[in-house]
C-alpha positions in Angstrom: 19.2 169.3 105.5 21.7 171.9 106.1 25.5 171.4 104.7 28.0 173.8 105.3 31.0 174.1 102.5 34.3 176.0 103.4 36.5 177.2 100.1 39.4 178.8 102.0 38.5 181.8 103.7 35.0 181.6 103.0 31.6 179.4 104.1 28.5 179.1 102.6 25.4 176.9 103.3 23.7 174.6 101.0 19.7 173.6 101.5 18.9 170.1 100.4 15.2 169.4 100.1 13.0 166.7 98.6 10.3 168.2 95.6 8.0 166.3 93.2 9.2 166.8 89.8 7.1 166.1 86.4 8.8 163.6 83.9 10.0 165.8 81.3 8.7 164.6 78.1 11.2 162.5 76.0 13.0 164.1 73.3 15.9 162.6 71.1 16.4 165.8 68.3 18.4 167.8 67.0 21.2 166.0 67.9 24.7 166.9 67.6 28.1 165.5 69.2 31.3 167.1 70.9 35.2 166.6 70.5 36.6 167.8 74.0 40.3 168.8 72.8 43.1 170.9 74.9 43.3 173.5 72.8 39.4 174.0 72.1 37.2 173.2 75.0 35.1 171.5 72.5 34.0 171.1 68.9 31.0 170.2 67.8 29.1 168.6 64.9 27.5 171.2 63.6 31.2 173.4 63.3 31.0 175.5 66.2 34.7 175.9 68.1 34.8 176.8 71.6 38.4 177.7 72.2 39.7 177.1 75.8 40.2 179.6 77.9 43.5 178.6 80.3 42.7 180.0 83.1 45.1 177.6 85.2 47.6 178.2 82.7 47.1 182.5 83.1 47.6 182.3 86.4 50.2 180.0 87.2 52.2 182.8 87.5 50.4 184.9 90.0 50.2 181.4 91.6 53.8 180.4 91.7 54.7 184.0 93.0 52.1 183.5 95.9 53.7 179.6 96.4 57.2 181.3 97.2 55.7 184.1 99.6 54.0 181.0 101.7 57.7 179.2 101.5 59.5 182.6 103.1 57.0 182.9 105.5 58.3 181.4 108.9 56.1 178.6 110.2 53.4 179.1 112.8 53.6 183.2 112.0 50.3 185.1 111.1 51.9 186.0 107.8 52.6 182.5 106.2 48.7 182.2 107.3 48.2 185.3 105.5 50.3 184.2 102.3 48.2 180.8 102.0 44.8 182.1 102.0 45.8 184.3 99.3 46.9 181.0 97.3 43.8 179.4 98.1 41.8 182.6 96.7 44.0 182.0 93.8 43.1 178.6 92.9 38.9 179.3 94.3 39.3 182.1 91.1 40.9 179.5 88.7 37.9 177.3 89.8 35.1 179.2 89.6 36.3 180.5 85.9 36.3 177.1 84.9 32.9 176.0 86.6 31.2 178.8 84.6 32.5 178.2 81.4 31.1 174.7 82.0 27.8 175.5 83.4 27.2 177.5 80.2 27.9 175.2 77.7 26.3 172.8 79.4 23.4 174.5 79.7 23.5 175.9 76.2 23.6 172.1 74.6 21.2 170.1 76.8 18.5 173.5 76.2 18.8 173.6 72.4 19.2 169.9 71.6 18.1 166.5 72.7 20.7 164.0 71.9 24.6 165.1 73.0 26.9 162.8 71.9 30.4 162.3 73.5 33.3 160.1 73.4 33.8 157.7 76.0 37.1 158.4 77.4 39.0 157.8 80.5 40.0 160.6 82.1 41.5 159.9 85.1 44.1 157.0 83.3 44.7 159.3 80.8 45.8 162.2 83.1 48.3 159.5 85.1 49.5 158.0 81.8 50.2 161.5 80.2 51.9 163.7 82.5 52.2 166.2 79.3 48.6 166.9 78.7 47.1 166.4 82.2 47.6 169.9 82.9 45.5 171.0 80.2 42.9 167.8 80.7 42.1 169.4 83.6 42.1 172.7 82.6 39.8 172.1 80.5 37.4 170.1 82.4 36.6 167.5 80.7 34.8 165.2 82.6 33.1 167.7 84.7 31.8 169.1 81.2 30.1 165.6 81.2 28.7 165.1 84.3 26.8 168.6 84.0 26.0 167.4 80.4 24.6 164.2 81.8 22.2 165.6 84.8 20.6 168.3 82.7 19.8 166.3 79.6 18.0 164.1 82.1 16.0 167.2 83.5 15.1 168.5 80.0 13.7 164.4 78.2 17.4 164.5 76.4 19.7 162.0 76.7 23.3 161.6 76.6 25.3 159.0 74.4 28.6 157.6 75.0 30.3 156.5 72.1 34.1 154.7 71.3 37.0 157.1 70.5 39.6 154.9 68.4 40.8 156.5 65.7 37.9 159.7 65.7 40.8 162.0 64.8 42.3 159.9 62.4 38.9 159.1 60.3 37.3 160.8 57.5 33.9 162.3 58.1 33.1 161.6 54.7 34.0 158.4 53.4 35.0 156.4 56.5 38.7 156.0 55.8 41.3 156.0 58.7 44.8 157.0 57.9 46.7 159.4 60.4 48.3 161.2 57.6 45.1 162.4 56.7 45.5 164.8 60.1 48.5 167.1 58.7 48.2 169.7 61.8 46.5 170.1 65.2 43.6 171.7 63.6 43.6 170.5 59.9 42.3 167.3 58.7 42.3 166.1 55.0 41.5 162.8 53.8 44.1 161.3 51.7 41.4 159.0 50.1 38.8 161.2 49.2 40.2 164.9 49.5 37.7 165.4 51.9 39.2 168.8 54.5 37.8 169.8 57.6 39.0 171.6 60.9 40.4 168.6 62.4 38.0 169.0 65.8 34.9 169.1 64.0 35.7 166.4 61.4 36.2 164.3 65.0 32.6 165.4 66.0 31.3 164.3 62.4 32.6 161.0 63.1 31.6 160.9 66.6 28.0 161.3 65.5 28.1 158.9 62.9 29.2 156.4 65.6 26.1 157.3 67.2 23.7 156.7 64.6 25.7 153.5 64.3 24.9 152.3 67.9 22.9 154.7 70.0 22.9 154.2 73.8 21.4 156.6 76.0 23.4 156.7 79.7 21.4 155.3 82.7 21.2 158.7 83.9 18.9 159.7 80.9 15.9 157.8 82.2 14.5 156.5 78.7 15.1 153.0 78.0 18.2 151.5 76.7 18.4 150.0 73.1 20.9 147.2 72.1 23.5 148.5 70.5 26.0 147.2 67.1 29.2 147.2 66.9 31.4 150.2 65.9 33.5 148.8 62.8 36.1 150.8 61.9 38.0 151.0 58.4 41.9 150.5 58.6 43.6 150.6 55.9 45.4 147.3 54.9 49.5 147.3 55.2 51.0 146.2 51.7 52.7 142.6 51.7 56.3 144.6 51.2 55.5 146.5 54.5 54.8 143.5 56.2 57.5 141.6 55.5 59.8 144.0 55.9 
C-alpha cells in the first residue's frame, strides 16, 4: 500500500508492508521512571535532566511576523499564497524539531532499559482546563513522548507502566511524606519531615517508581501478560483539630 502525505509545500510517499517479526524476548530491567515537566522535557529516576528545548516558543516570533504578512496580503493574490506556505514551513520546522527530540529519547530509554515508568496523566483535559500551560504541554510533547515510548518497548521485550500522579511532586522520595511545602521552588524539593532534598523533577521520578514497585502494570501494548495490581496509598498528613475547626 502506497499513502501519499502532503506537509505544506511538500509530498512524500509512505510503503506499508506486512513482515514476520520474531517475539523479542521479555525483559523487565533496569528499570527507571520519567517526570514529563514544562520546563525539563523529562526527569528521570536515575537524576538525569533533559531540559526542554522551546522550539514553539523561539519561533513564535518569526511566526507571528509571517501571520501579519499573510493578513496584508490581498485575498486570492499569488503573494498571500506565497506568505502562507512560508507559515506552514514555519510550523513543519517547529514540528520536526520536536519529533526528533522525541524519537531520541525514546529510543535512548526503551534501548537501555526494560521497564519505563510514567505517570498516567490526561493530556488533552489538562491542555483545555489550563490555558496557561497548554502551550508548553504541547511544546513539549508529552503524550507523543509516550506513544513512541509505548511501541518501541514493545519491539525490544520491554514494557511500559502507567502509574497514578496525585501528589508525585508533593511526596518525599525518601520517607513517603506528602506536604506541598516540602516543594519550596520549581526545581527544589525538601522534605519537611525527614530533611530529605532533591531536584524537585527527579524526586517526582523517585516516587513515580516506587509507585511502580507498588503496583506494576505493563500497557496492553507491551504484549507480556498483565498482573493484578494494589492499590497506591498515599500518606497525607492529618489537619490538627484547631485547623479543622476553624
Amino acid at each position: 500500500m502506497i499513502v501519499r502525505l502532503s506537509e505544506g509545500d511538500q509530498w512524500f510517499a509512505s510503503l506499508l508492508c506486512e513482515s514476520e517479526v520474531a517475539e523479542p524476548l521479555p525483559r523487565t530491567s533496569p528499570v527507571v521512571a520519567l517526570d514529563r515537566g514544562v520546563i525539563n522535557v523529562v526527569a528521570d529516576s536515575d537524576g538525569k535532566i533533559v531540559p526542554s528545548p522551546r522550539f514553539y516558543e523561539r519561533g513564535l516570533k518569526r511566526l507571528a511576523r509571517a501571520q501579519r504578512a499573510v493578513s496584508r496580503r490581498k485575498k486570492g493574490s499569488n503573494n498571500r499564497d506565497t506568505a502562507k506556505r512560508r507559515v506552514a514551513r514555519l510550523h513543519r520546522k517547529v514540528s520536526r524539531q520536536r519529533e526528533h527530540v522525541i524519537q531520541t529519547l525514546s529510543h535512548t530509554y526503551a534501548k537501555s532499559h526494560g521497564t519505563v515508568v510514567v505517570e498516567k496523566l490526561n493530556t488533552l483535559g489538562m491542555v483545555k482546563a489550563n490555558r496557561g500551560l497548554s502551550r508548553g504541554i504541547l511544546d513539549a510533547g508529552w503524550g507523543r513522548l509516550v506513544e513512541c515510548l509505548r511501541y518501541k518497548l514493545a519491539w525490544s521485550g520491554g514494557r511500559l507502566v502507567e502509574v497514578p500522579a496525585h501528589y508525585s511532586s508533593q511526596t518525599c522520595s525518601s520517607c513517603g511524606a506528602v506536604d506541598a511545602a516540602s516543594r519550596r521552588t520549581q526545581s527544589d524539593f525538601c522534605c519537611t519531615a525527614c530533611g530529605y532534598c532533591d531536584h524537585a523533577d527527579v524526586n517526582a521520578a523517585k516516587v513515580l517508581k516506587a509507585r511502580a514497585n507498588r503496583s506494576c502494570l505493563p500497557t496492553e501494548a507491551s504484549g507480556l501478560p498483565s498482573r493484578r495490581s494494589g492499590k497506591v496509598s498515599l500518606r497525607v498528613p492529618r489537619r490538627s483539630s484547631q485547623s479543622s475547626a476553624l
